[in-house]
N, C-alpha and C positions, 0 to 999 in steps of 0.2 A: 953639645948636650945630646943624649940617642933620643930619638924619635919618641919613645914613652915618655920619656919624661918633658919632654916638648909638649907634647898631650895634655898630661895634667900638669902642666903650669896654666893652660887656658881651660880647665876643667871649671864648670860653672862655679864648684865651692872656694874657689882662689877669689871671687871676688868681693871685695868689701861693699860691693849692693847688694849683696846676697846676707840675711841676717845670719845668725848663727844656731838655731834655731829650726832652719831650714835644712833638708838635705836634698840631693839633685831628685829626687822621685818627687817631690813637692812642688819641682818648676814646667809649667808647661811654655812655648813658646810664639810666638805669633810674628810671620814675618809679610811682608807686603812687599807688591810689587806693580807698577802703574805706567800707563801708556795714555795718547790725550785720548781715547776713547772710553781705556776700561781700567778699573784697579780689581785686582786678586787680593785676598787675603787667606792664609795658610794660618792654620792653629794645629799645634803639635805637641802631642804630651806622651809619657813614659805609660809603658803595661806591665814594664816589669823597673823594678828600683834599680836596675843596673842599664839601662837603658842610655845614658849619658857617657856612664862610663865607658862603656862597650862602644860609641861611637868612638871617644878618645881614643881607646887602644886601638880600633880598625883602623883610623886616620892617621895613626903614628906607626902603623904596619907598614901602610902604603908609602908613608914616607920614605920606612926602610928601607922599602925593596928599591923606591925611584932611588934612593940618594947610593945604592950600593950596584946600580944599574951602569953600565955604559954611558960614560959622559954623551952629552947630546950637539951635534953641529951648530947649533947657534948658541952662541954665548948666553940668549936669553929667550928664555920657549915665547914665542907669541902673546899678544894679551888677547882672552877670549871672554866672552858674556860673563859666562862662569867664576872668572878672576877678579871681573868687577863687583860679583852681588857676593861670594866668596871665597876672599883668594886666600883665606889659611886653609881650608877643607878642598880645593880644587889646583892649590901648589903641586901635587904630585902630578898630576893629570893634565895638566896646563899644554903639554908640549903637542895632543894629539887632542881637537875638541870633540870628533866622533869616541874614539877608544874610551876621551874622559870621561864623556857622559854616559857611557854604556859603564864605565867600572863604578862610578857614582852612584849609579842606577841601583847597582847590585850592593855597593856598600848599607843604603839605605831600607833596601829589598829585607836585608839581615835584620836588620835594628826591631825592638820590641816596642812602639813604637806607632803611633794613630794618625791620622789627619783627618781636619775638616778644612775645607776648600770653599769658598764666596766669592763671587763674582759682581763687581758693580759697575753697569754701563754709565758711562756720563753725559752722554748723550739723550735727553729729555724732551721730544718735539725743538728739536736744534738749539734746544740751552744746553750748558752744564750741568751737570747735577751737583747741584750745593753740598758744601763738604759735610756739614753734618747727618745729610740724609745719605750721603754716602759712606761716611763712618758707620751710622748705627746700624746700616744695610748689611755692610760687611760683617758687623761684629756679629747681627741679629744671625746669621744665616750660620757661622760658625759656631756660636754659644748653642743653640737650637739643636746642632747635630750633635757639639758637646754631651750637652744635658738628657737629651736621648740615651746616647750611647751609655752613659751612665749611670742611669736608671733603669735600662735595660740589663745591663749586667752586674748593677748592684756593687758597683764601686764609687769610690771616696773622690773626688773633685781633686787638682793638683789645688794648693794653695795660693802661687802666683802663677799669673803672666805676666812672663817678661818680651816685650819690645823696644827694638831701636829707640834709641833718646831721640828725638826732636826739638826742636826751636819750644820755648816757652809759650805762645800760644797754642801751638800746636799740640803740645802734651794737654793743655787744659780741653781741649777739643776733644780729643782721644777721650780722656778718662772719664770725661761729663758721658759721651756714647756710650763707652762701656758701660757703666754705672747702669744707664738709663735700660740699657738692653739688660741687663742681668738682673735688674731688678725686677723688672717684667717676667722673666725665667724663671729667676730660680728665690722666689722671697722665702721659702721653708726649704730649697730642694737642697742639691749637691754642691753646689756653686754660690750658694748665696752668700760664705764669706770669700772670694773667692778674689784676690788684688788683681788689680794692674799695676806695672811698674815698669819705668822703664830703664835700660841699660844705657849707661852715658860711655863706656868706654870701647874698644870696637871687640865687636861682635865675639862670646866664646863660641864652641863650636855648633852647637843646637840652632843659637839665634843663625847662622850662616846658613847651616840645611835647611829653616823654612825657609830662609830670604832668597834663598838658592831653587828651593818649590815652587816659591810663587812665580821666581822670573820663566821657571821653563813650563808652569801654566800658560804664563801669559805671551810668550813663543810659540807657544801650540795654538791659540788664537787667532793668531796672526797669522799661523802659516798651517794648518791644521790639518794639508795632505802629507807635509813634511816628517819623515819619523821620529819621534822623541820618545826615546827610551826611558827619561827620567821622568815625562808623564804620564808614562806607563805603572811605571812603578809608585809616583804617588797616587793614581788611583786605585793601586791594590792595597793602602794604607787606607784609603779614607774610609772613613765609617758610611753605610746605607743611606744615613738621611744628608750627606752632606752635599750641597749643591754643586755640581759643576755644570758648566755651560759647554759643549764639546762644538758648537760653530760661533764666529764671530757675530752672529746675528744674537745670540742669544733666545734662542726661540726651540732648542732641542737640548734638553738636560740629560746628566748620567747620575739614577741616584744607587 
């Protein structure tokens, strides 16, 4: 099968969790990503209605060119971070993890295309931080830059957010936060009808670029003299008000 059409076979509208009713400029995305210290959450929605698709076709370019490329000395390229949080969107790039993340970088650079970025410590006078105040935290700090941003420029809300499926409790946790945070937001605004839902089946390629965000956030974290290209480039995507924390302490933000 060529590379396009590899693409949209995992294009958001192939899936039967996706109504009919819906078109991809309608789906915004939310991907996480967690260490025992801190969870990132990335929310990611379209600025132009071709915004999905346009990742599809660039990701089944790169496929192109890898697969019509010089076979490569190992029978099988390396598994890298990248491969774990998205290994259909990072299969081309898998065999070099500098090269990958810098071409990554750049695929996403392209894309029409937003983020908001949250940051939750879990660490609270040496407890944990209990999941629902760490859910709503996440959601609150994302929805907030959302809902700005779009009232600022006077556009329509995506209709859903879609994230990774979860264990049955765990979705009922998820959605009670969201609700709770959006309701406080947006009761007349842009977002007030505004779902959560989530994806049971693995990841098309949107859900993989946040989940893909949030891990090389929370890389940068951790190692925050180290270069990452790709958290460069989603803070050229994020909208003004959206929080990021740029030291592991937490105590120096980039709005």
């Amino acid at each position: 099968m060529p590379g396009h059409a590899k693409a949209e076979a995992v294009a958001v509208t192939t899936s039967k969790q996706v109504a009919s009713d819906l078109r991809p400029e309608h789906l915004a995305f939310a991907g996480e990503a967690r260490t025992h210290a801190r969870s990132v959450l990335v929310l990611c929605w379209p600025t132009l209605p071709s915004a999905w698709s346009a990742l599809a076709r660039t990701a089944a370019s790169l496929s192109d060119v890898r697969s019509g490329a010089a076979p490569l000395r190992e029978a099988r390229p390396p598994v890298s971070w990248m491969q774990d949080v998205a290994p259909l969107l990072s299969r081309p790039v898998a065999h070099d993890l500098v090269a990958g993340e810098s071409t990554l970088a750049t695929l996403i650079r392209r894309l029409p295309i937003r983020m908001a970025v949250a940051v939750a410590e879990h660490e609270v006078s040496s407890r944990d931080l209990p999941e629902p105040v760490r859910c709503r935290e996440l959601f609150a700090a994302c929805l907030a830059a959302y809902d700005a941003h779009l009232r600022a420029d006077h556009q329509a809300a995506a209709r859903v957010v879609m994230v990774q499926g979860k264990d049955p409790a765990q979705e009922i946790l998820y959605r009670a936060s969201y609700q709770e945070v959006r309701a406080r937001l947006a009761t007349s605004g842009p977002m007030s009808s505004m779902e959560l839902r989530f994806w049971a089946d693995p990841p098309p390629l949107p859900l993989e670029l946040v989940q893909l965000a949030a891990a090389a956030v929370i890389r940068h974290l951790q190692d925050p003299e180290r270069p990452h290209p790709l958290v460069e480039t989603i803070l050229g995507q994020t909208v003004p008000l959206s929080r990021f924390y740029e030291s592991p302490t937490g105590r120096k933000k980039r709005r």
